[in-house]
C-alpha positions in Angstrom: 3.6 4.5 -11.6 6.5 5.7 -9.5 7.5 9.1 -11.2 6.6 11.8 -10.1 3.3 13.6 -11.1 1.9 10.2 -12.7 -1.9 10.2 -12.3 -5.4 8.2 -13.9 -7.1 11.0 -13.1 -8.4 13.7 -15.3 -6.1 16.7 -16.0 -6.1 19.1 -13.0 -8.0 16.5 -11.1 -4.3 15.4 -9.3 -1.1 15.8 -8.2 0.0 12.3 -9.1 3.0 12.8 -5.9 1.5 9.7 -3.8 3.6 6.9 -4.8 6.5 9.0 -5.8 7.0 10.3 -2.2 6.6 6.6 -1.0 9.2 5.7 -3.1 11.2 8.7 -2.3 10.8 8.0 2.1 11.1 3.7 1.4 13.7 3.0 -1.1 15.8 6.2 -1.3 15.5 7.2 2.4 15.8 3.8 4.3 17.4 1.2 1.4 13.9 -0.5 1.6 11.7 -2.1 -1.3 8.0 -1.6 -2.9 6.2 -3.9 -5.1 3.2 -4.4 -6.4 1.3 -7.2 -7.6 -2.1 -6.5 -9.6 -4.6 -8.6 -11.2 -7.5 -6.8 -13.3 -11.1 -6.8 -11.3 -9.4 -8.3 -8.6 -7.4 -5.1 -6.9 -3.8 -4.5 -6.1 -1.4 -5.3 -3.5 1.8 -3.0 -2.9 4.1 -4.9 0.1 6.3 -2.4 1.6 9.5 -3.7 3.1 12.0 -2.0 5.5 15.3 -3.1 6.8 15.6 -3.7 10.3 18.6 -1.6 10.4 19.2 1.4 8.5 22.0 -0.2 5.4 22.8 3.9 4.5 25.8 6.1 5.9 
């Protein structure tokens, strides 16, 4: 769900870049975490969490 170009929608009907570039700015850019907890009918939850300081040189 994170790579790049990885879409439910028809072909040509997305880019499928959303969740990579999240992933991309929050793990990779600032050492933070994404996770995701889903349950079918009833929706899904991503929690986004960021360090307080920056743990990259």
């Amino acid at each position: 769900m994170f790579d790049p170009f990885f879409t439910t929608k028809p072909v040509g009907k997305g880019t499928g870049l959303g969740l990579s570039v999240c992933y991309q700015v929050i793990v990779q850019g600032h050492g933070g975490k994404i996770s995701c907890v889903s349950q079918v009918g009833e929706g899904t939850e991503f929690i986004v969490e960021l360090p307080v300081t920056n743990q990259r040189v």
